[in-house]
C-alpha positions as CSV (number, residue, x, y, z in Angstrom):
1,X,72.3,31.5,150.0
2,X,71.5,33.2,153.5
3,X,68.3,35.4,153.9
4,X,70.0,38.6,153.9
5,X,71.6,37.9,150.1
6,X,68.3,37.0,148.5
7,X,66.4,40.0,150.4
8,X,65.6,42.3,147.6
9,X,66.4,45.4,149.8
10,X,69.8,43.8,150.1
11,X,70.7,43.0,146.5
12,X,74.5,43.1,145.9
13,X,75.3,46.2,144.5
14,X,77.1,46.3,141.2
15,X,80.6,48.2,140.7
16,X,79.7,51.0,139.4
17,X,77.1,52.0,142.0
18,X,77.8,54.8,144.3
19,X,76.9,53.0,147.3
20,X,77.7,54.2,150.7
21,X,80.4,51.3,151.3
22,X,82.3,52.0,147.8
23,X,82.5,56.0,148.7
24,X,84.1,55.1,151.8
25,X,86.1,53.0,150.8
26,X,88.2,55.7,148.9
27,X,88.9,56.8,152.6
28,X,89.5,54.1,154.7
29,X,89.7,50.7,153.0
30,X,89.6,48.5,155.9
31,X,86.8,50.0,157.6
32,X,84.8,49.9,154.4
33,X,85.3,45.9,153.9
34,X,84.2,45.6,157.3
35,X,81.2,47.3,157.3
36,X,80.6,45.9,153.9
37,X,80.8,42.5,155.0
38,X,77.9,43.2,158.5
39,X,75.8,44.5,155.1
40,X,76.3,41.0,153.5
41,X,77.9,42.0,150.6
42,X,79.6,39.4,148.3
43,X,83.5,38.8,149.4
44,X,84.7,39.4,146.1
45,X,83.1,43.0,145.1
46,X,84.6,43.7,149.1
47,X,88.3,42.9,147.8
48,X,88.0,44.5,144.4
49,X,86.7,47.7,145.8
50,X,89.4,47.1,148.5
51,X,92.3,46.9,146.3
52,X,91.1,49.5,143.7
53,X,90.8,52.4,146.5
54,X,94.5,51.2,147.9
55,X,95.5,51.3,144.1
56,X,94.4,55.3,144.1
57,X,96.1,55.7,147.4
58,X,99.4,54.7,145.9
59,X,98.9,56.3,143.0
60,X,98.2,59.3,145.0
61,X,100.9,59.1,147.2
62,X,103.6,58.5,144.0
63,X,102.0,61.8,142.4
64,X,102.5,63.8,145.6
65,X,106.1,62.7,146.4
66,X,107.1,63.4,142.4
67,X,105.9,66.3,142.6
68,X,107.5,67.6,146.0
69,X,110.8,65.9,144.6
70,X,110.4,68.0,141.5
71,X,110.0,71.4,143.4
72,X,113.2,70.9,146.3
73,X,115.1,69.1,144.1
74,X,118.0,70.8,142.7
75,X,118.1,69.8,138.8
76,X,121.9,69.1,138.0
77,X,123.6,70.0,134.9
78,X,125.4,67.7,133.1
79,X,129.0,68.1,132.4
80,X,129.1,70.1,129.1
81,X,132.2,70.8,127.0
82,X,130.6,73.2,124.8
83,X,129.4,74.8,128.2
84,X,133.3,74.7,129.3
85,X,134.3,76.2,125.9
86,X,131.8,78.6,125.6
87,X,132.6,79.8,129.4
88,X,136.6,80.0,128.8
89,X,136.0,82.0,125.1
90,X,133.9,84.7,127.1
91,X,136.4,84.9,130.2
92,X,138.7,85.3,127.3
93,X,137.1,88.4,125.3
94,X,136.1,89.9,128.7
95,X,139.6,89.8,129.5
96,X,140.9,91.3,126.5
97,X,138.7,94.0,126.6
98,X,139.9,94.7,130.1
99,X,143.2,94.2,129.6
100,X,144.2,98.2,128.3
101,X,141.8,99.9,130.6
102,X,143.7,97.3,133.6
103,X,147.3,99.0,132.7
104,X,145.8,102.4,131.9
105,X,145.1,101.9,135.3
106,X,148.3,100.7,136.6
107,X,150.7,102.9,135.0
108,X,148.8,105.9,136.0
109,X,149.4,104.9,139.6
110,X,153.0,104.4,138.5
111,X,156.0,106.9,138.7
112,X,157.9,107.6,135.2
113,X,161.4,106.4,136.6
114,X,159.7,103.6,138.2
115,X,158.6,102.1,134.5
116,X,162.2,103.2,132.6
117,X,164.2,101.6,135.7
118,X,161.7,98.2,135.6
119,X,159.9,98.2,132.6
120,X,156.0,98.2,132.3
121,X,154.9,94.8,133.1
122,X,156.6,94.6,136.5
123,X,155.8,95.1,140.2
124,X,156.0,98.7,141.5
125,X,158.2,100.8,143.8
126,X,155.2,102.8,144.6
127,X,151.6,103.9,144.0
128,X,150.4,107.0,143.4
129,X,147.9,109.7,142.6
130,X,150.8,112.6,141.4
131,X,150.3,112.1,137.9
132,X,146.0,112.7,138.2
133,X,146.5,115.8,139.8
134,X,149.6,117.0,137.2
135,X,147.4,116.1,134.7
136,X,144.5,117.8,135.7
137,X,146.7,121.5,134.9
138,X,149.3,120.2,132.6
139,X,147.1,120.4,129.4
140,X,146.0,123.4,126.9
141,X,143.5,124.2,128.0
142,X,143.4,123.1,131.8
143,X,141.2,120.4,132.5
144,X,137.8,122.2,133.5
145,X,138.1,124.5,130.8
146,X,138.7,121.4,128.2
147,X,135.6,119.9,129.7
148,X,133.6,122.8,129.2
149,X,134.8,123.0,125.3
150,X,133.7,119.6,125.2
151,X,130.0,119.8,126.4
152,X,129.5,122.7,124.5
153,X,130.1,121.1,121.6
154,X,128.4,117.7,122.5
155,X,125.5,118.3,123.9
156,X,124.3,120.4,121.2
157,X,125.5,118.0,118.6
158,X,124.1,115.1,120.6
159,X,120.0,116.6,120.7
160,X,120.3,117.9,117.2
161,X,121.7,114.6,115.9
162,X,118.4,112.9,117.3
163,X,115.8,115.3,117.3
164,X,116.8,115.3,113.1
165,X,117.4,111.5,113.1
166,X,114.3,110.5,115.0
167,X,112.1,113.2,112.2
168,X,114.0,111.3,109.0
169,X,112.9,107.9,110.3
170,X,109.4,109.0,111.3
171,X,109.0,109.4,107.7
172,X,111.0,106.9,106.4
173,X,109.3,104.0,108.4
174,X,105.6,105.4,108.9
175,X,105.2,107.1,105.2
176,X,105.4,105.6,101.7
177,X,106.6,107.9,99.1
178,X,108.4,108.2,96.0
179,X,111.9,108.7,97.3
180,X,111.4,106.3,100.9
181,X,114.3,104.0,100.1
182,X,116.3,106.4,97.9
183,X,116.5,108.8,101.1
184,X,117.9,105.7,103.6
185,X,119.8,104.8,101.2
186,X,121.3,108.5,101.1
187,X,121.4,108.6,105.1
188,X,123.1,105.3,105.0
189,X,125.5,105.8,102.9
190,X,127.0,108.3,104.7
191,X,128.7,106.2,107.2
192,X,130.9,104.8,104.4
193,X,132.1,107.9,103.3
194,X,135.9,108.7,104.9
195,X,136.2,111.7,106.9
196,X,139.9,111.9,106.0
197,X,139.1,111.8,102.4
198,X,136.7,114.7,102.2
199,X,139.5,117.0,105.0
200,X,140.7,119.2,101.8
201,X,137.1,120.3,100.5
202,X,135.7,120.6,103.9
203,X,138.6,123.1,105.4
204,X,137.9,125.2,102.5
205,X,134.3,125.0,103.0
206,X,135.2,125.6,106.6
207,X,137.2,129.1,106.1
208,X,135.2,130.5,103.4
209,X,134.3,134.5,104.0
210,X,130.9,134.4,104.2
211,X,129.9,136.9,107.0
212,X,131.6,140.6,107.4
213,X,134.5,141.3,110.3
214,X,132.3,142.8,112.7
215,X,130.0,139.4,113.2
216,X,132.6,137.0,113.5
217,X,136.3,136.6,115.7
218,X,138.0,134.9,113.4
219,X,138.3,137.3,109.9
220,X,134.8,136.3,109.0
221,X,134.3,133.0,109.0
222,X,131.2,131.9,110.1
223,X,132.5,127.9,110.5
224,X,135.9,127.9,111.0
225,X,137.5,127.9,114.4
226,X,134.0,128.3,116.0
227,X,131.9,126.1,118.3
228,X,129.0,125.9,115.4
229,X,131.5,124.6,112.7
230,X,132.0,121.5,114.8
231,X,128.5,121.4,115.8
232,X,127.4,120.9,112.4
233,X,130.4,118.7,111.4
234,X,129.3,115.8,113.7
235,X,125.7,116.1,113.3
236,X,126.9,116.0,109.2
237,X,128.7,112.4,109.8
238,X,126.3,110.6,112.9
239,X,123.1,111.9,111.3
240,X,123.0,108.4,109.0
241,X,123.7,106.1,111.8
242,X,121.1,107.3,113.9
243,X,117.8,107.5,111.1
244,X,119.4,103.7,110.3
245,X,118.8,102.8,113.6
246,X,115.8,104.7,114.8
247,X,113.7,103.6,111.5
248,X,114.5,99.9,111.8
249,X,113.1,100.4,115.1
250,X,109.9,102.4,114.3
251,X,109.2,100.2,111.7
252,X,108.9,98.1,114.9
253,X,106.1,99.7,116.4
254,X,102.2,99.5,115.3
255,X,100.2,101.8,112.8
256,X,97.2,101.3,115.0
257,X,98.0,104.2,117.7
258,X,98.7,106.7,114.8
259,X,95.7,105.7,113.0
260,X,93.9,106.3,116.4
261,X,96.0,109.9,116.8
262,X,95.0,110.7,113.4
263,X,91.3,110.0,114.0
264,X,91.5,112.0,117.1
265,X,92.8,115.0,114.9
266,X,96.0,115.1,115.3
267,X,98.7,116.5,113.1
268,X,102.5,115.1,111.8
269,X,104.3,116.6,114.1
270,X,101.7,116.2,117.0
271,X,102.2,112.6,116.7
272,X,105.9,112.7,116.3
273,X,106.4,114.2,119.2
274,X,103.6,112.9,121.6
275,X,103.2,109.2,120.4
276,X,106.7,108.1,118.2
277,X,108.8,109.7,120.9
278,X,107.8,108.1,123.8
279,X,107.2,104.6,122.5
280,X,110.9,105.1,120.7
281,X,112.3,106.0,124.3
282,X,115.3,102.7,124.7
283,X,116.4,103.4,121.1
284,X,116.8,106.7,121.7
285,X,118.8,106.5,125.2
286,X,120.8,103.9,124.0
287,X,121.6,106.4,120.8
288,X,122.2,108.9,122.5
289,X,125.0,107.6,125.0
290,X,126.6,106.2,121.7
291,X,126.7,109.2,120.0
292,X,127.9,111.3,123.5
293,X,131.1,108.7,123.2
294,X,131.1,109.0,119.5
295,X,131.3,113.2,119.2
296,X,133.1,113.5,122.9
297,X,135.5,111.3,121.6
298,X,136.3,113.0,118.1
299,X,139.9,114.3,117.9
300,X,139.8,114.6,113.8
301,X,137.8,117.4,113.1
302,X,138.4,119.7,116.5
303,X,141.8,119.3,115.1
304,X,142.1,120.5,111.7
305,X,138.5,122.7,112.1
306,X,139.6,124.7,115.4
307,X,142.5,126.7,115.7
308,X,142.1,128.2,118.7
309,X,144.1,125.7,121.3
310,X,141.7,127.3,124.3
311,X,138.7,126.5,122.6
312,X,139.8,123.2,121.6
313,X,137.9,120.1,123.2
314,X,139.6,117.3,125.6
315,X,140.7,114.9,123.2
316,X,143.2,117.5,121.6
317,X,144.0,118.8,124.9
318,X,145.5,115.4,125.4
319,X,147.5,115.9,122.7
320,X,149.2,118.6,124.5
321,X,150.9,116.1,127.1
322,X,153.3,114.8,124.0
323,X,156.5,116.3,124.2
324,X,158.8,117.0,120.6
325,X,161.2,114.4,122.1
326,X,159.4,113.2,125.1
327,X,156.5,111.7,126.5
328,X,155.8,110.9,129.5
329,X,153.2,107.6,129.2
330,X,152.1,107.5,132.9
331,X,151.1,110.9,132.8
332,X,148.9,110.5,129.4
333,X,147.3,107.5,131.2
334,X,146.3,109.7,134.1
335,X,145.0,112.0,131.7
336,X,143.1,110.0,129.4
337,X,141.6,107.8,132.4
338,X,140.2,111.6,133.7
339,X,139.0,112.5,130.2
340,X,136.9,108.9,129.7
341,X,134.9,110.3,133.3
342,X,132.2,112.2,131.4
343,X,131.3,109.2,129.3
344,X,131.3,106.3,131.8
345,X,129.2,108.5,133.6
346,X,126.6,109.0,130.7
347,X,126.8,105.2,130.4
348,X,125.8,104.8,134.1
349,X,122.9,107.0,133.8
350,X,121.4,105.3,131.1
351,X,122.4,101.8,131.5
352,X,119.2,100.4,132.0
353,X,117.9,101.5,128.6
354,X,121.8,100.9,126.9
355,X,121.4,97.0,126.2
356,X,117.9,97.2,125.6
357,X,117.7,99.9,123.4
358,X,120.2,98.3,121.3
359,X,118.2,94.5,120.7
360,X,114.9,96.4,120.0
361,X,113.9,96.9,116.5
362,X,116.9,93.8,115.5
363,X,113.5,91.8,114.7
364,X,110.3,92.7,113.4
365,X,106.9,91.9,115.5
């Protein structure tokens, strides 16, 4: 045994101390064995320390590179064949659903004589914009003036419908009482009642006297043939759908903000209005673009409830176009494509709260 191994200063460290030697050797391996061995430490504590520090190294290096392999990688799907299916069955319902809005389309650019001389499904002689712009005056009333009947009667409906809706489901959802479920239940169940069942009793209804001459046009009838009879008819048949809707979603949201209202002092309707409404805002823009399509859209009651053929809304100014013995399809496809503008254009505006609006209140928490 040399001097320097029995010194006591020099006593060969053990492998858990931190000695100078074993930190550096976490660095640089080789140059720690070789100052390790000037010191006179023992050759084997040199190589274990030596291959433990290489072992971290590769260790380290292995971590790094699976790591940068995990991050530029691109992960690659396997080859599915649900995936296919499921990708050809909604190519196939998107195309479906396309399919009579595509040959609305085409036949409107399309002549009359072009589609008797070919057929429908067949290439064209021409395209066109003639039949939009016959269209546009060919109908009772005119175009503008239809769309005018329309909004008046729409808009209207279309606030009252959820200003009413949104009240009901406030105090369905946020209020126990007696009568809670027996009042959605009511609501409710007016969706399943058919409108052409009840036509008879309603028209009656409708054209009962029940103001003098001189405050009505129309012999004294306060709903009949008038803008307010087909207000109320609409808010009458969509008012169920919407408290349906709106109180699964309030049902939704917590009790803790109108228990802090109510501690704050303030009323019902102050927290209807200042706290329900704004939290309820995606259910209530995706209610109201459906219930613009659903009421712009109705050709049932402005039929049988409005007499008047100027006052009459767009959907039974289209009806105008048919001919006793003739109709001329390309032309009703020009004019329906022009009558669906209003509502795509609703749609557009309030897309971003459309699909959303819809999946909230679906689940609860």
């Amino acid at each position: 045994m040399s001097d320097a191994a029995a010194t006591p200063g020099n006593a060969a460290p053990t492998p858990g101390d931190a000695s100078p030697a074993t930190e550096q050797s976490t660095l640089a391996p080789s140059e720690a064995a070789a100052e390790a061995r000037v010191a006179g430490v023992p050759f084997d504590l040199i190589e274990a320390a030596d291959n433990a520090a290489k072992a971290r190294d590769a260790a380290s290096a292995a971590e790094r590179y699976a790591s940068r392999g995990s991050l530029f990688k691109p992960e690659h799907k396997r080859f599915s064949l649900h995936r296919v299916g499921l990708y050809t069955f909604l190519v196939g319902i998107t195309f479906v659903w396309l399919m009579p809005l595509l040959v609305a389309v085409y036949e409107a650019l399309r002549t009359n004589g072009d589609v008797i001389r070919h057929g429908i499904f067949s290439l064209p002689e021409s395209l066109t914009f003639n039949n939009f712009t016959t269209a546009w005056s060919s109908t009772e009333p005119s175009f503008p003036q239809a769309y005018l009947n329309t909004l008046i009667v729409t808009i209207p409906a279309v606030i009252v419908v959820l200003i009413v809706g949104s009240m009901v489901a406030y105090a369905i959802s946020k209020y126990s009482w007696r009568l809670n479920l027996l009042v959605l239940m009511f609501f409710t169940a007016g969706n399943l009642l058919p409108q052409q069942a009840i036509i008879l009793p309603m028209y009656r209804l409708f054209s009962t006297h029940l103001l003098p001459w001189p405050f009505t046009d129309n012999g004294g009838t306060l709903l009949y043939n008038q803008y307010i009879g087909i207000i109320f008819i609409n808010v009458l048949f969509q008012l169920g759908f919407v408290v349906f809707v709106l109180s699964n979603y309030m049902k939704t949201l917590g009790n803790e903000i109108i228990e802090a209202a109510l501690v704050d002092g303030a009323g019902v309707f102050r927290i209807w209005a200042g706290v329900i409404m704004p939290l309820c805002k995606p259910a209530i823009a995706a209610m109201a673009t459906l219930q613009f399509t659903f009421i712009y859209n109705d050709f049932f009651w402005a039929l049988f409830l409005m007499s008047t053929q100027d006052k009459r809304p767009i959907t039974a100014a289209l009806n105008t176009i048919n001919g006793q013995y003739y109709t001329n399809y390309n032309l009703l496809a020009a004019a329906a494509l022009l009558a669906a503008v209003p509502t795509v254009l609703v749609f557009l505006v309030l897309q971003r709260y459309f699909v959303s609006g819809l999946s909230l209140g679906s689940t609860k928490g």
